[in-house]
C-alpha positions as MATLAB code, in Angstrom:
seq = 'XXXXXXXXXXXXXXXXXXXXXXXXXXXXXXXXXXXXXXXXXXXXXXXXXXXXXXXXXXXXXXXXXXX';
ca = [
      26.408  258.257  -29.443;
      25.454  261.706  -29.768;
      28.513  264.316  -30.690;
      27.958  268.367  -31.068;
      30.076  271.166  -31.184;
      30.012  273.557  -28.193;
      30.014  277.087  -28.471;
      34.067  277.354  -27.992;
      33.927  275.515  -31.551;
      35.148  271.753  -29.802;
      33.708  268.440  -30.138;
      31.420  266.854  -27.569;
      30.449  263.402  -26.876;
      27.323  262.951  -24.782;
      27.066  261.106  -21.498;
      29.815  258.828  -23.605;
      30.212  256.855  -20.213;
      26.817  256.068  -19.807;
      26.548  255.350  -23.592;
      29.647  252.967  -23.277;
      28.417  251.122  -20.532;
      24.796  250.596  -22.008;
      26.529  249.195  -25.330;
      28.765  246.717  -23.191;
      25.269  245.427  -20.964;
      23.706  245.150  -24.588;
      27.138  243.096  -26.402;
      26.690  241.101  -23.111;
      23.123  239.883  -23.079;
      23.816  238.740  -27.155;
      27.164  236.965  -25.734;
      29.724  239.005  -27.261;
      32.397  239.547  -25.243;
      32.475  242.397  -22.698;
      35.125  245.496  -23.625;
      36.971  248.032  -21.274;
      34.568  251.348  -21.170;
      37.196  253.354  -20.987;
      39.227  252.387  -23.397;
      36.420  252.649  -25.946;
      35.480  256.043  -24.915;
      39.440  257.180  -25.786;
      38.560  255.467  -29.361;
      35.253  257.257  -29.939;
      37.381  260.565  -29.182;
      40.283  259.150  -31.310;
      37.828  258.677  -34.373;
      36.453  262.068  -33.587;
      39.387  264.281  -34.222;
      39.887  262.489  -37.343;
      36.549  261.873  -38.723;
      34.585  264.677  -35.861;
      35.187  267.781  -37.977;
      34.209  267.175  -41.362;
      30.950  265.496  -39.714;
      29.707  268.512  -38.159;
      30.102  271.132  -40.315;
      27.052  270.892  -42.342;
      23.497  272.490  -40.959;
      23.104  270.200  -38.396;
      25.655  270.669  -35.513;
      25.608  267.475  -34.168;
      25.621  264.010  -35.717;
      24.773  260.372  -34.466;
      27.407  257.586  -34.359;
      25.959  254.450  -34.855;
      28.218  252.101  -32.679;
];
């Protein structure tokens, strides 16, 4: 999961829909069981106002989230 900060200074998460939904097809083929998309988008932004700001700040504006 790919997260930036866009030029108004906010956090982004990229395509996190898509991303959610390709993580569920993958749990599913390795029979773990499926989760709601959309609730773990709302935790991905959860953990990114908490952990998000510290993570970006460095030279590299965005950061990968291994999930």
């Amino acid at each position: 999961m790919k997260i930036y900060r866009g030029y108004d200074g906010k956090l982004r998460l990229f395509r996190p829909d898509l991303n959610a939904a390709r993580l569920n097809m993958s749990s599913k083929r390795v029979s773990l069981p499926a989760f709601s998309e959309i609730e773990f988008v709302k935790l991905l932004k959860a953990l990114m106002k908490v952990d998000g700001p510290s993570k970006t700040r460095h030279r590299h504006p965005s950061i990968h989230a291994e999930v």
